[in-house]
Structures are given as C-alpha cells and as structure tokens.
The first five atom37 places (N, CA, C, CB, O) and aatype in JSON, in Angstrom:
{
  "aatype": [20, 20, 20, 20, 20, 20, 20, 20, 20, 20, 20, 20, 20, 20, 20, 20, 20, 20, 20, 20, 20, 20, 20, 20, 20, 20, 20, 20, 20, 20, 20, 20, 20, 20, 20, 20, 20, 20, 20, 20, 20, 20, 20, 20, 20, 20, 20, 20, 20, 20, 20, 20, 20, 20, 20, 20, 20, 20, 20, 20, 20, 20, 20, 20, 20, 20, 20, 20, 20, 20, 20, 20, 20, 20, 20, 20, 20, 20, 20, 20, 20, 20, 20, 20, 20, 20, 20, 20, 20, 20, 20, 20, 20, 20, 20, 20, 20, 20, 20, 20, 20, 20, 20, 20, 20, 20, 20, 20, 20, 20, 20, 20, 20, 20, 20, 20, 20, 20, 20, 20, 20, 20, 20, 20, 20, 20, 20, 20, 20, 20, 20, 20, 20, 20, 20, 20],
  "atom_mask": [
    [1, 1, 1, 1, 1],
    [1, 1, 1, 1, 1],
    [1, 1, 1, 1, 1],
    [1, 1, 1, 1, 1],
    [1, 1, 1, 1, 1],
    [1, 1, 1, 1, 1],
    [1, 1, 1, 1, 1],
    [1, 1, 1, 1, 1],
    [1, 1, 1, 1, 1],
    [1, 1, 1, 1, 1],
    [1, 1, 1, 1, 1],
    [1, 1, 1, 1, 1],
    [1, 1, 1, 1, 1],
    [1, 1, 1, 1, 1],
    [1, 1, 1, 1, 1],
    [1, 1, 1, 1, 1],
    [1, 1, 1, 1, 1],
    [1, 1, 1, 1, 1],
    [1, 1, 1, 1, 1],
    [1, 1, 1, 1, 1],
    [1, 1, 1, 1, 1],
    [1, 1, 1, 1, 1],
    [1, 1, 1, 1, 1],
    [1, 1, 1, 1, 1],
    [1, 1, 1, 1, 1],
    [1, 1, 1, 1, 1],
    [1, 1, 1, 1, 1],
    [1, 1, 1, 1, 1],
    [1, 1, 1, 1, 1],
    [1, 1, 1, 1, 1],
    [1, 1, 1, 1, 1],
    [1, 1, 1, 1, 1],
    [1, 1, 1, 1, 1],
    [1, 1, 1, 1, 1],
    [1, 1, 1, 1, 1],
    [1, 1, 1, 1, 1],
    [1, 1, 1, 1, 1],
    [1, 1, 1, 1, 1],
    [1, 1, 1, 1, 1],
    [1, 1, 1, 1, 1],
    [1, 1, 1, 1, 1],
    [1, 1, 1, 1, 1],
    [1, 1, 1, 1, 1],
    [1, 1, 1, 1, 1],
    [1, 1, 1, 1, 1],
    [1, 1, 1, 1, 1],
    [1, 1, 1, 1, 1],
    [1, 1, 1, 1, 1],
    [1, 1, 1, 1, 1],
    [1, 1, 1, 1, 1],
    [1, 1, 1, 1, 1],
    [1, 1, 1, 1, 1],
    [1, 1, 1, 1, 1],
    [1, 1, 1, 1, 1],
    [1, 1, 1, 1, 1],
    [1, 1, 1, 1, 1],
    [1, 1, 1, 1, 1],
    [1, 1, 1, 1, 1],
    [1, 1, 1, 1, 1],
    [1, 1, 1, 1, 1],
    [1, 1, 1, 1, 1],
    [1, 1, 1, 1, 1],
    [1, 1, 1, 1, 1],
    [1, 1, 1, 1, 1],
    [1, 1, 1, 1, 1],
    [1, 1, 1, 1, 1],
    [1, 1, 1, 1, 1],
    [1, 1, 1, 1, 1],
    [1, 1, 1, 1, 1],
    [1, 1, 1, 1, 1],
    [1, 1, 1, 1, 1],
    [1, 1, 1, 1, 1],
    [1, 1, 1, 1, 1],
    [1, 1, 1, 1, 1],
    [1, 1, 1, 1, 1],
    [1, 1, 1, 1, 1],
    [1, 1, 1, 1, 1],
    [1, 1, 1, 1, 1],
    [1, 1, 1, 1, 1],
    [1, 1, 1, 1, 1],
    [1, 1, 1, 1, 1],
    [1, 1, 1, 1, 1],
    [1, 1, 1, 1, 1],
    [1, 1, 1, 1, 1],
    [1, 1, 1, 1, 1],
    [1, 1, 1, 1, 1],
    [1, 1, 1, 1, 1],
    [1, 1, 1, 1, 1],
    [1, 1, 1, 1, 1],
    [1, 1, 1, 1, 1],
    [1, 1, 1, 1, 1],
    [1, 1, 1, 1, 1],
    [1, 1, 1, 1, 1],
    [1, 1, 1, 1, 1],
    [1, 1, 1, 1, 1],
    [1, 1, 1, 1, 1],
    [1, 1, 1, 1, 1],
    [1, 1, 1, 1, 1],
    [1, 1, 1, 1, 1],
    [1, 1, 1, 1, 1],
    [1, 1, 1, 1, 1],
    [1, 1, 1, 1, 1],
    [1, 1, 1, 1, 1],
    [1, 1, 1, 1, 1],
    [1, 1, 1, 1, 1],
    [1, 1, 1, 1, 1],
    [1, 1, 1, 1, 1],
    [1, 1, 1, 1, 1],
    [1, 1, 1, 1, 1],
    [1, 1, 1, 1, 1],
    [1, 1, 1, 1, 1],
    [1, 1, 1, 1, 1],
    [1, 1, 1, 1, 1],
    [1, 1, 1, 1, 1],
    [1, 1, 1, 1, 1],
    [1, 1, 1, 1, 1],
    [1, 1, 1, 1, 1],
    [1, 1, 1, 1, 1],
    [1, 1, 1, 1, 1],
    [1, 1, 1, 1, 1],
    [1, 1, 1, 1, 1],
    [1, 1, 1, 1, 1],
    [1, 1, 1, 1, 1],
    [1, 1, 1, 1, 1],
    [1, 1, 1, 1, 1],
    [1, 1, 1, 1, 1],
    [1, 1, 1, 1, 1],
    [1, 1, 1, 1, 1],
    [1, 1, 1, 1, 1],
    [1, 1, 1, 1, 1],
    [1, 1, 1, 1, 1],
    [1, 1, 1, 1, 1],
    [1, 1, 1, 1, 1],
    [1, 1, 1, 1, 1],
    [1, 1, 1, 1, 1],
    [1, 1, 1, 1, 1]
  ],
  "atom_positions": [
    [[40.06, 162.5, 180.5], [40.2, 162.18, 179.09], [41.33, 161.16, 178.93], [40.48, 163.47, 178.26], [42.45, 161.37, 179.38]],
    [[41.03, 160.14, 178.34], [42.17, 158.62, 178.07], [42.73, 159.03, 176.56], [41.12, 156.61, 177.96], [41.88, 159.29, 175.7]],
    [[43.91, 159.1, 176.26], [45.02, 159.04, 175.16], [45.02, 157.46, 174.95], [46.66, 159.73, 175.66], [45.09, 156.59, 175.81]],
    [[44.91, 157.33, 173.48], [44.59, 156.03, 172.99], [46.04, 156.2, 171.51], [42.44, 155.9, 172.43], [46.09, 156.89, 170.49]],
    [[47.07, 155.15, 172.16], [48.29, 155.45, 171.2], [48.33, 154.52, 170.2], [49.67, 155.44, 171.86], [48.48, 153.38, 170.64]],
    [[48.21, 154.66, 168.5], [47.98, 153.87, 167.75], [49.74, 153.74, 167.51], [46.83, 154.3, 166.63], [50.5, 154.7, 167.67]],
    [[50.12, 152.6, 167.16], [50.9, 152.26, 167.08], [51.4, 152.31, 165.24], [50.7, 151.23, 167.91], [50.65, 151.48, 164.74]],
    [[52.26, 152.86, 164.13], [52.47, 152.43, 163.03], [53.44, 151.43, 162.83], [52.65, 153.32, 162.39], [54.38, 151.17, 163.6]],
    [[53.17, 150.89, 161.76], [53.83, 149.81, 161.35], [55.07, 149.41, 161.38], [53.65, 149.72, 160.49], [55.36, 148.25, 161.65]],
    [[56.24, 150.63, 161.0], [57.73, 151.3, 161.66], [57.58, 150.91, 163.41], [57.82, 153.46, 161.37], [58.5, 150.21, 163.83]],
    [[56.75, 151.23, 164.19], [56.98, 151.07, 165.49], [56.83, 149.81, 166.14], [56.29, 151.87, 166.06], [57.31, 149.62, 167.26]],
    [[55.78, 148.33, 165.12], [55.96, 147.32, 165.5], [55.94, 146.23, 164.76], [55.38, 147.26, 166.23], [55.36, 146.3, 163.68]],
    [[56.5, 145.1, 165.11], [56.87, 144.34, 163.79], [55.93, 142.99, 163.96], [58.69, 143.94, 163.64], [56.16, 142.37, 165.0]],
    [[55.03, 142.51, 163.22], [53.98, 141.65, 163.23], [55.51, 140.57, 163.16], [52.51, 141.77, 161.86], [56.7, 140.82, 162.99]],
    [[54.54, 139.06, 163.45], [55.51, 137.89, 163.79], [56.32, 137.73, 162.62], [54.8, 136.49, 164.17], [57.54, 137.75, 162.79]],
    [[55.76, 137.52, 161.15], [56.26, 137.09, 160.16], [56.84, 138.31, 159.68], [55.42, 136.37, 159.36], [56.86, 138.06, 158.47]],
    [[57.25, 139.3, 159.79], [57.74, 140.61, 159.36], [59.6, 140.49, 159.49], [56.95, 141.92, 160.49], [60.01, 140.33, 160.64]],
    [[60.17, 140.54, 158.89], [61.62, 140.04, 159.08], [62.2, 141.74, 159.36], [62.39, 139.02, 157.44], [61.88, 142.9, 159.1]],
    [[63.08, 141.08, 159.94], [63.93, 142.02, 160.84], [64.68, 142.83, 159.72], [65.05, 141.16, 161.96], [64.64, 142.26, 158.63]],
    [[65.26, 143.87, 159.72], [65.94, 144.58, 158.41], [67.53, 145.14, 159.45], [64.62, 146.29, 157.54], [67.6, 145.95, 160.38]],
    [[68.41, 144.45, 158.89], [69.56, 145.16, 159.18], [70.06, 146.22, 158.1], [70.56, 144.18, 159.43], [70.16, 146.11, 156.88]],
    [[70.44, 147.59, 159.19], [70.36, 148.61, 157.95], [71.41, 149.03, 157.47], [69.72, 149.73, 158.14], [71.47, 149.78, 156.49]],
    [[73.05, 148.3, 158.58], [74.3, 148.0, 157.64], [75.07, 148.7, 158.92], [74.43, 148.8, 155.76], [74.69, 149.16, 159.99]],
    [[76.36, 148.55, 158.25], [77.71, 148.29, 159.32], [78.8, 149.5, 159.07], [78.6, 146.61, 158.95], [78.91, 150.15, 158.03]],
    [[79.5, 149.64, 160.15], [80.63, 150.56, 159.81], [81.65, 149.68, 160.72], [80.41, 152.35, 160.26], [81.03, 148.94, 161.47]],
    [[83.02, 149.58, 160.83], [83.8, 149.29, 161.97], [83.42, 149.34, 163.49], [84.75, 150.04, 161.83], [83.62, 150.37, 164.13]],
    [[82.93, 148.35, 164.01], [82.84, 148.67, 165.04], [81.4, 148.26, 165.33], [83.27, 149.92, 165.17], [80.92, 147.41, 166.08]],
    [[80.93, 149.07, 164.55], [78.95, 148.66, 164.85], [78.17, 147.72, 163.64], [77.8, 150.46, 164.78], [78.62, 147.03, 162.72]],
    [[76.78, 148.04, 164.1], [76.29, 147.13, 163.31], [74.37, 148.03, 163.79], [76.89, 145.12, 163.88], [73.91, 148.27, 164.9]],
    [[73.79, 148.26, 162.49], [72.46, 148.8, 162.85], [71.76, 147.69, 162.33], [72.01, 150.27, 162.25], [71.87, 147.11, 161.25]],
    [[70.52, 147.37, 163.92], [69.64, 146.11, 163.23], [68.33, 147.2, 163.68], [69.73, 144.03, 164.11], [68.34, 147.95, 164.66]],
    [[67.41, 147.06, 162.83], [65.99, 147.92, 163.34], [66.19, 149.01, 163.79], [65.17, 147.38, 164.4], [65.54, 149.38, 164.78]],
    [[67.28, 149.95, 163.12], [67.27, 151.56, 164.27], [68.13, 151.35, 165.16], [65.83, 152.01, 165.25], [68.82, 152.23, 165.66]],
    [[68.2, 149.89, 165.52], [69.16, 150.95, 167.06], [71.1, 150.32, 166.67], [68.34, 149.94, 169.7], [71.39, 149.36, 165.96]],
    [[71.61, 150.81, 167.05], [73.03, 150.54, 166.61], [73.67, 149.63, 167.99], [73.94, 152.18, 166.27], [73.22, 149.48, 169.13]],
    [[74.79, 149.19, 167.39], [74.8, 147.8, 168.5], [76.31, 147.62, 168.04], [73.51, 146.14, 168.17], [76.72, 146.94, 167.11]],
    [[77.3, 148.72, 169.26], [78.73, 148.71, 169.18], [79.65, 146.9, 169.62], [79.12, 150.09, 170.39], [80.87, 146.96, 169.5]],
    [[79.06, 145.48, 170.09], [79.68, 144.73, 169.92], [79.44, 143.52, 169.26], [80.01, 144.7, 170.72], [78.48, 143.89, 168.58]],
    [[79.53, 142.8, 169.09], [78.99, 141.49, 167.79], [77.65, 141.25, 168.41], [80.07, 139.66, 167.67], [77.06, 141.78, 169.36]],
    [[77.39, 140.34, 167.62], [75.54, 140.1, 167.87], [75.19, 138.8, 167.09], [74.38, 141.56, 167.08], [75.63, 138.29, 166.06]],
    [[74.1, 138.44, 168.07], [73.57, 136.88, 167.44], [72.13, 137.25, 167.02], [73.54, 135.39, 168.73], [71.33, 137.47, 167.93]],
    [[71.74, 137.34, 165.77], [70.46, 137.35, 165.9], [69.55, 136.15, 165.92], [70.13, 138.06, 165.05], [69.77, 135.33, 165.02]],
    [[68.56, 135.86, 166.78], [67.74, 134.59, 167.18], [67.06, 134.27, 165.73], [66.49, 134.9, 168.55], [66.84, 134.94, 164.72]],
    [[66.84, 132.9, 166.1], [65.34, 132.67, 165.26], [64.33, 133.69, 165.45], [64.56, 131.33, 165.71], [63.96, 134.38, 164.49]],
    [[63.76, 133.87, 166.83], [62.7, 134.65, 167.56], [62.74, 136.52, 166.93], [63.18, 134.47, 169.49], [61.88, 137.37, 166.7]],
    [[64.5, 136.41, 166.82], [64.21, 137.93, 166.28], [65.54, 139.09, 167.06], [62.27, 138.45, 166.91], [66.19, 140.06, 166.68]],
    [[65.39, 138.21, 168.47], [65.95, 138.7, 169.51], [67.54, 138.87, 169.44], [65.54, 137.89, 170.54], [68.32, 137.91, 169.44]],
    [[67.87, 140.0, 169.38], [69.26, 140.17, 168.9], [70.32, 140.05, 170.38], [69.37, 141.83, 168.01], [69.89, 140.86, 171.21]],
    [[71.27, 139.46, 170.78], [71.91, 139.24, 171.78], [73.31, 138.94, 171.5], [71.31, 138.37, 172.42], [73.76, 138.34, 170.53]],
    [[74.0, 139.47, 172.57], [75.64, 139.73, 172.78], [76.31, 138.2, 172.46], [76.08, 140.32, 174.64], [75.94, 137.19, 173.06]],
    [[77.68, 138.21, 171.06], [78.14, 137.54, 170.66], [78.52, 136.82, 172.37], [79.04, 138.1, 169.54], [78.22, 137.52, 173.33]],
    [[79.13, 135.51, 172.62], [79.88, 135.39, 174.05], [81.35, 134.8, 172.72], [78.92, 133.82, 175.73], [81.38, 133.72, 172.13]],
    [[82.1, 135.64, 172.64], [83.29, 135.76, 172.44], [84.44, 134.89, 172.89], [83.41, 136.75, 172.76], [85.42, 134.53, 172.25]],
    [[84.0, 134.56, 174.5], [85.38, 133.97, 175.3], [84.64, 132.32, 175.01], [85.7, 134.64, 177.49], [85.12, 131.49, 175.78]],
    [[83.95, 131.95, 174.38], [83.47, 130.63, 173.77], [84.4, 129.99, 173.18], [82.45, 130.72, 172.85], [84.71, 128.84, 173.48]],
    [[84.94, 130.62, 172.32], [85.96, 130.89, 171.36], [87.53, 130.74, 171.54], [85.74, 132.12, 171.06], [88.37, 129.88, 171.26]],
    [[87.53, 132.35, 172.33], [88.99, 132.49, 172.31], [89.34, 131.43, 173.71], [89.53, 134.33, 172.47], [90.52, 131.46, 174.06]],
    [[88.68, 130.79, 174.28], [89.22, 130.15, 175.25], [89.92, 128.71, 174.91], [88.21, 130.06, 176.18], [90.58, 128.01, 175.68]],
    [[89.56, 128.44, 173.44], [90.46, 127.49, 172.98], [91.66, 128.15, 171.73], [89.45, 126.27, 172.4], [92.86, 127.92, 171.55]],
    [[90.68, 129.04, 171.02], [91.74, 129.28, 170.52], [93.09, 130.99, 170.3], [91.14, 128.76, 169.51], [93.99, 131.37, 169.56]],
    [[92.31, 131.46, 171.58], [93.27, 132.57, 171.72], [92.72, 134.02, 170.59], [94.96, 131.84, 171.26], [93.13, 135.17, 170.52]],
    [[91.93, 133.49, 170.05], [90.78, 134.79, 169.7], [89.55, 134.21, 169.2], [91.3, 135.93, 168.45], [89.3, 133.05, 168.87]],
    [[88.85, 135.23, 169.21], [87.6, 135.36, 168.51], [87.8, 135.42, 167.13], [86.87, 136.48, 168.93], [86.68, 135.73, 166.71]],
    [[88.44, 135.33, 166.31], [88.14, 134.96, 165.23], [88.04, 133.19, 164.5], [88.97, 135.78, 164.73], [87.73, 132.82, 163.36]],
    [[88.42, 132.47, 165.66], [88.09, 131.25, 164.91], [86.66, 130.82, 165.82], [89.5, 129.99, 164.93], [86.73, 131.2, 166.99]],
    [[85.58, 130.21, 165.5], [84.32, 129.75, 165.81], [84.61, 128.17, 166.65], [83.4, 129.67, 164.29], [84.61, 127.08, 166.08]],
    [[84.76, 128.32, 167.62], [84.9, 126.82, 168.55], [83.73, 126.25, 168.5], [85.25, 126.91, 170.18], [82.82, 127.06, 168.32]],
    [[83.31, 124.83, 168.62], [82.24, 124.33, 168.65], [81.32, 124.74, 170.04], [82.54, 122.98, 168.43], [80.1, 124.88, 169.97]],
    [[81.86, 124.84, 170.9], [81.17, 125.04, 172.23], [80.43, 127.05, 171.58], [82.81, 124.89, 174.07], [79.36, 127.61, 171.82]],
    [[81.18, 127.33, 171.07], [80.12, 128.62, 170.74], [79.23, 128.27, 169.79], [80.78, 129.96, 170.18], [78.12, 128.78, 169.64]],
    [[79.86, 127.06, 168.91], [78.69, 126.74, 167.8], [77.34, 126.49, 168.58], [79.06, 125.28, 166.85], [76.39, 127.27, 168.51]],
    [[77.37, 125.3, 169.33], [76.3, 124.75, 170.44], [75.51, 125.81, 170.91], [76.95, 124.08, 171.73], [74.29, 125.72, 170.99]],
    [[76.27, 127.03, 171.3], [75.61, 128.13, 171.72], [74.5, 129.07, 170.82], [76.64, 128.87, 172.09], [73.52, 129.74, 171.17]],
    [[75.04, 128.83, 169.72], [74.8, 129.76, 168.73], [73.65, 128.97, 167.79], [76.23, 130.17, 167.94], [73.24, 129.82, 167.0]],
    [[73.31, 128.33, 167.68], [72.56, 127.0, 167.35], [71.02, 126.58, 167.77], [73.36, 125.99, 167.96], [70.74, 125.71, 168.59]],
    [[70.46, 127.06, 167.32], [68.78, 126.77, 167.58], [68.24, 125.45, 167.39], [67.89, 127.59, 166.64], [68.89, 125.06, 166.42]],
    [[67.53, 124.62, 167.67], [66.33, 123.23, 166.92], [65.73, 124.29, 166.29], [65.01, 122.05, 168.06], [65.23, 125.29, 166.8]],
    [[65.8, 124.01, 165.22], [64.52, 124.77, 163.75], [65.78, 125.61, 162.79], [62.83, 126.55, 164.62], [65.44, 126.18, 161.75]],
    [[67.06, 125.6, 163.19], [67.62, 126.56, 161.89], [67.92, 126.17, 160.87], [68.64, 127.22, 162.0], [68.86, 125.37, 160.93]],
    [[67.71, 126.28, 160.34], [68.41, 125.82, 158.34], [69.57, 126.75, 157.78], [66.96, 126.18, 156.83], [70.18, 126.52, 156.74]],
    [[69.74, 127.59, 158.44], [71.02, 128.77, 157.89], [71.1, 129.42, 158.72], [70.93, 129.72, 156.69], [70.25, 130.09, 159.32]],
    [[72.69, 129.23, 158.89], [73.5, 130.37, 159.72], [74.17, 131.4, 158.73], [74.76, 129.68, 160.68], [74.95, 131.26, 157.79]],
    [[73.71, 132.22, 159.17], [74.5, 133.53, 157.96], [75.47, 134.14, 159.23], [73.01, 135.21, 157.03], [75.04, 134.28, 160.38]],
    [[76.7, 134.45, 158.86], [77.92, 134.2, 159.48], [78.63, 135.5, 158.87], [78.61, 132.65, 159.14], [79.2, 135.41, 157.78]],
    [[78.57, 136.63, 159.54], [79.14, 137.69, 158.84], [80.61, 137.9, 159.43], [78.23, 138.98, 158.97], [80.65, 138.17, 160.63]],
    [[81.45, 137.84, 158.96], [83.24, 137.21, 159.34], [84.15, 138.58, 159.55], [84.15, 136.13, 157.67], [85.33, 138.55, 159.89]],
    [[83.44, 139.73, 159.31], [83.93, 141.29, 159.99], [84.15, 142.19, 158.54], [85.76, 141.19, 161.1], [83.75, 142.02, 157.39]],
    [[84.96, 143.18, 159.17], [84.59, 143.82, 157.89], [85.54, 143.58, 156.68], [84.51, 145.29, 158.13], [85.25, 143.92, 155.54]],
    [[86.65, 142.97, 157.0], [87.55, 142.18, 156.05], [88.1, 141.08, 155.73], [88.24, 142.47, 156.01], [89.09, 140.79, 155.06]],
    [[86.49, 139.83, 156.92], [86.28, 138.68, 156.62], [87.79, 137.94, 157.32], [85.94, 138.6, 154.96], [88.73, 137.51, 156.65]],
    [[87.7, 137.96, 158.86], [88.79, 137.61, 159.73], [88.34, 136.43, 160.37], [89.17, 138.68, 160.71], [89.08, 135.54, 160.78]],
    [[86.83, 136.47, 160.44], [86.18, 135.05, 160.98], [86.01, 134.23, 160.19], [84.99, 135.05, 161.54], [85.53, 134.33, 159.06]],
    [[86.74, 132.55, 161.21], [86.49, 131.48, 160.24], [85.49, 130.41, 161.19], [88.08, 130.74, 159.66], [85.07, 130.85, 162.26]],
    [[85.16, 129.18, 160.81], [84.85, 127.74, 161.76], [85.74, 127.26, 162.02], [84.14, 126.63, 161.32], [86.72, 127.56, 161.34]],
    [[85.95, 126.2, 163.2], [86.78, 125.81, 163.12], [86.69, 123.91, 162.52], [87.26, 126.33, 164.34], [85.71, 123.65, 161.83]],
    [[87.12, 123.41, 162.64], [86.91, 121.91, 161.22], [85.85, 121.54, 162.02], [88.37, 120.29, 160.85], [84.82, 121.25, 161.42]],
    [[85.84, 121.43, 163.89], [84.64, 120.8, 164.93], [83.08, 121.32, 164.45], [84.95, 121.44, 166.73], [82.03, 120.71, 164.24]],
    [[83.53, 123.1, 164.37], [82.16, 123.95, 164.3], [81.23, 123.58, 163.1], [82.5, 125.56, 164.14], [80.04, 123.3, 163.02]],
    [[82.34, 123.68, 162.12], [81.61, 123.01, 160.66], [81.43, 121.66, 160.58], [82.41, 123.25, 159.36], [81.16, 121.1, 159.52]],
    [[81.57, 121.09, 161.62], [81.13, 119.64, 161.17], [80.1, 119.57, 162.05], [82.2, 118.36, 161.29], [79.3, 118.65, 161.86]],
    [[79.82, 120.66, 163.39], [78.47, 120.39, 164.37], [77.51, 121.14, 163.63], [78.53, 120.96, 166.06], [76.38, 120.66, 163.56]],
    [[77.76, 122.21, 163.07], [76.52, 123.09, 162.23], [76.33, 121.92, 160.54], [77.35, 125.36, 161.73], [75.37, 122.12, 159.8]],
    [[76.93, 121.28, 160.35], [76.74, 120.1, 159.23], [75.76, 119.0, 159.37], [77.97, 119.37, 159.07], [74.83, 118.58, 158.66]],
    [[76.4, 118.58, 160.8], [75.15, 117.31, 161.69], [73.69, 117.92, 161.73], [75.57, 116.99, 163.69], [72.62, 117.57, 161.25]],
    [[74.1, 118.91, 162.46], [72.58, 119.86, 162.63], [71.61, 120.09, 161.56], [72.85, 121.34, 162.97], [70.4, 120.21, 161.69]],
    [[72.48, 120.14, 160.19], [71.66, 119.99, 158.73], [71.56, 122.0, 158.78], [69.56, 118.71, 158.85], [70.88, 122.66, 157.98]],
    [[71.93, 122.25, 159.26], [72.42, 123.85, 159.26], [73.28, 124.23, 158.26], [73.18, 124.26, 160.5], [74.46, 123.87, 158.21]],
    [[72.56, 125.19, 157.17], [73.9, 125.39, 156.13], [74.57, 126.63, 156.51], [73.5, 125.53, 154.43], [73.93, 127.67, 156.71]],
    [[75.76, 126.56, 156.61], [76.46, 127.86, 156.39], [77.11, 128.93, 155.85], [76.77, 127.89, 156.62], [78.12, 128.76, 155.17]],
    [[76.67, 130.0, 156.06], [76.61, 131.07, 154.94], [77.66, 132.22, 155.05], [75.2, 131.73, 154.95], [77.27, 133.36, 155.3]],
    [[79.25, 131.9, 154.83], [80.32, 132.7, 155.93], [80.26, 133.62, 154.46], [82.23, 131.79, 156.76], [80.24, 133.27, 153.28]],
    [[80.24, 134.79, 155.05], [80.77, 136.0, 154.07], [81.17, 137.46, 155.1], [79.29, 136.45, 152.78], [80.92, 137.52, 156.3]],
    [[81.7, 138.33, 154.45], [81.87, 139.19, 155.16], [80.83, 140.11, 155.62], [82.67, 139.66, 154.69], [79.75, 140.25, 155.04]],
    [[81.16, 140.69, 156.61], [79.62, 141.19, 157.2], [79.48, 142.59, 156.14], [79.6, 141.72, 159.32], [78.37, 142.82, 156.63]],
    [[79.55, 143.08, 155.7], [78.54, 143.88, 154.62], [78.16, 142.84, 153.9], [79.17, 145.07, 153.62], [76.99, 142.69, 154.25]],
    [[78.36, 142.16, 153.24], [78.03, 140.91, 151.99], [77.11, 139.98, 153.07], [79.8, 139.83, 151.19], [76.18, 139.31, 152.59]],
    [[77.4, 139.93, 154.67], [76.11, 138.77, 154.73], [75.02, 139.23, 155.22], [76.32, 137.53, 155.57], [74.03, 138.53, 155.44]],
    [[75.14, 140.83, 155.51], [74.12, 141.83, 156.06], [72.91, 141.46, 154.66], [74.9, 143.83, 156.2], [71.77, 141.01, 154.77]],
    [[73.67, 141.86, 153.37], [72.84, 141.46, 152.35], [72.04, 140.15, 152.39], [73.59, 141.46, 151.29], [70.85, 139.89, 152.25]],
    [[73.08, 139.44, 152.61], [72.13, 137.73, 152.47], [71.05, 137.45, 153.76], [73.48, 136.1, 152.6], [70.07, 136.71, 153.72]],
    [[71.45, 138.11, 154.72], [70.33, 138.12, 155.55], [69.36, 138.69, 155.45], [70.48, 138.35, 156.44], [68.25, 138.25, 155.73]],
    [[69.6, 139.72, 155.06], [68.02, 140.73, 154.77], [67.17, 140.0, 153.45], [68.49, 142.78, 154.15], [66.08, 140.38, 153.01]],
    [[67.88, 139.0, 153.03], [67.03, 138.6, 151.34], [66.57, 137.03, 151.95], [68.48, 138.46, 149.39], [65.4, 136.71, 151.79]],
    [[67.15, 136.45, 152.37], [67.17, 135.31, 153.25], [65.19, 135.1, 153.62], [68.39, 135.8, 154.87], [64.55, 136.05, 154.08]],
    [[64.65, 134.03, 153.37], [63.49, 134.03, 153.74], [63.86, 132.33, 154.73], [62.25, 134.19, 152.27], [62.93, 132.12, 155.49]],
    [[64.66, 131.53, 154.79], [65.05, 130.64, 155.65], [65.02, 130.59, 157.03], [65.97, 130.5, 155.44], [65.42, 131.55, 157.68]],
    [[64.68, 129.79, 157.46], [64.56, 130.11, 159.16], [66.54, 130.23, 159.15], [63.54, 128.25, 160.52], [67.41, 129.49, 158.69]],
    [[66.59, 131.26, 159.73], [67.79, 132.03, 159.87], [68.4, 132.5, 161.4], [67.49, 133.22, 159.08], [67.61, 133.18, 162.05]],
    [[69.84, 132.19, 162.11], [70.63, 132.92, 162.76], [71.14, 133.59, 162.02], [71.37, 132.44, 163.45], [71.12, 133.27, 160.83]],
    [[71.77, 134.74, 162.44], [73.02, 135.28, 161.88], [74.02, 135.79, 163.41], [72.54, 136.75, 160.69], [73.64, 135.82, 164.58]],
    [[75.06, 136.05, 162.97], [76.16, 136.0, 163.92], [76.41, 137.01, 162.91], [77.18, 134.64, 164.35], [76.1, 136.89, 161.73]],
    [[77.22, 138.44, 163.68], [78.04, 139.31, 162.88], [78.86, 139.59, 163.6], [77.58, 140.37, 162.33], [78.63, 139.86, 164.78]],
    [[80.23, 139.6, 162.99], [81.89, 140.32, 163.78], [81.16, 141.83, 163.2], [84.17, 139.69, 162.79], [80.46, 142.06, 162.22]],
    [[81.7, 142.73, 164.3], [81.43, 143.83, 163.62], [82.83, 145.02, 163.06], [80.4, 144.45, 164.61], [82.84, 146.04, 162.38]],
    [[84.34, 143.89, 164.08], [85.51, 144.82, 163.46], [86.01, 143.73, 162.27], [86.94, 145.31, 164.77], [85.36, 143.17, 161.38]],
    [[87.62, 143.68, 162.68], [88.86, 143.08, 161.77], [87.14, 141.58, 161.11], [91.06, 142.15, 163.3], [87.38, 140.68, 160.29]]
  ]
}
C-alpha cells in the first residue's frame, strides 16, 4: 500500500506567495515558523541567509555601520528596495559609500528599525531584500 502526502498551503509556498515575517524579540527574528537567533538577509529568491557581519566591522570596527563591500554583497540585479531593519533600537546605519552604491544601483532604501521594517516588508509588494539586525 503507497501513502500519497498532500501537501497544504501552510506547508508550501507557490513562487509568487511572499514570505511572512512573524516578528522579533532581542536577539531573534521569526521568518515562516522557524526562528533565526543571528541577522539575516532575505533574497530576492526568498532564501533567507546569514548576515556576513565581518564585511562591515572590518572597516569599521562594528557591525553597525553598513560598508560598501557588504553593500555589494547584499545587493541583487533586479532589486528596487532594500528594507534595512537597523535592530531593535535602530543602531544600524550606511555608510556615505553604501548609500551612494545602493543609489547607483537605483535601489531605494528603506532603514527603519527592525519591528517597523518587519512591517514594511511584509506590506512591501517590490522586488525586495531585507537585511535585519536582530539586537542593539
């Protein structure tokens, strides 16, 4: 006898189905159910992946200012908005390079604090990154 597993709609997400982040505490960050204790890039594609941090602090001695070499990183062909969630009491900035390479790119940027850009992402119908700090 063959088990035939139907899949519901909760269990898979058709292409055009946008991702739902379901919100933040210190520290974490829930995108789709699963919780995700260090920053996070979410793709165009969907694909959520580990902030690289030392992008950053390797020029400027932390992660809270955005170096261009992480911009480059962080940066798709096809985005129109970076939603930029800056932690939970808005500690992340660009730095003058980052905002002027996400500017060239025609990339607008959308810095708010990550509860406030959790919102703008989930309403967001733009081809969209988002980047979230998830502490300071």
């Amino acid at each position: 006898m063959a088990f035939v597993r139907f899949e519901t709609d909760t269990e898979t997400r058709n292409k055009d189905q946008a991702m739902e982040i379901g919100g933040t505490t210190f520290g974490t960050i829930t995108i789709d159910g699963k919780t995700y204790e260090h920053d996070v890039i979410i793709r165009l594609s969907g694909e959520v992946v580990k902030r690289k941090k030392k992008l950053s602090k390797k020029y400027y001695g932390t992660s809270h200012v955005l170096s261009k070499d992480e911009a480059k990183f962080v940066f798709e062909s096809g985005c129109e908005q970076l939603i930029l969630g800056s932690g939970q009491m808005g500690n992340v900035h660009l730095s003058p390079e980052a905002e002027a390479y996400f500017a060239k790119k025609g990339c607008k940027v959308v810095l708010q604090s990550t509860p406030e850009a959790i919102q703008v992402f989930n309403r967001s119908h733009a081809k969209k990154i988002g980047l979230f700090h998830v502490t300071c």
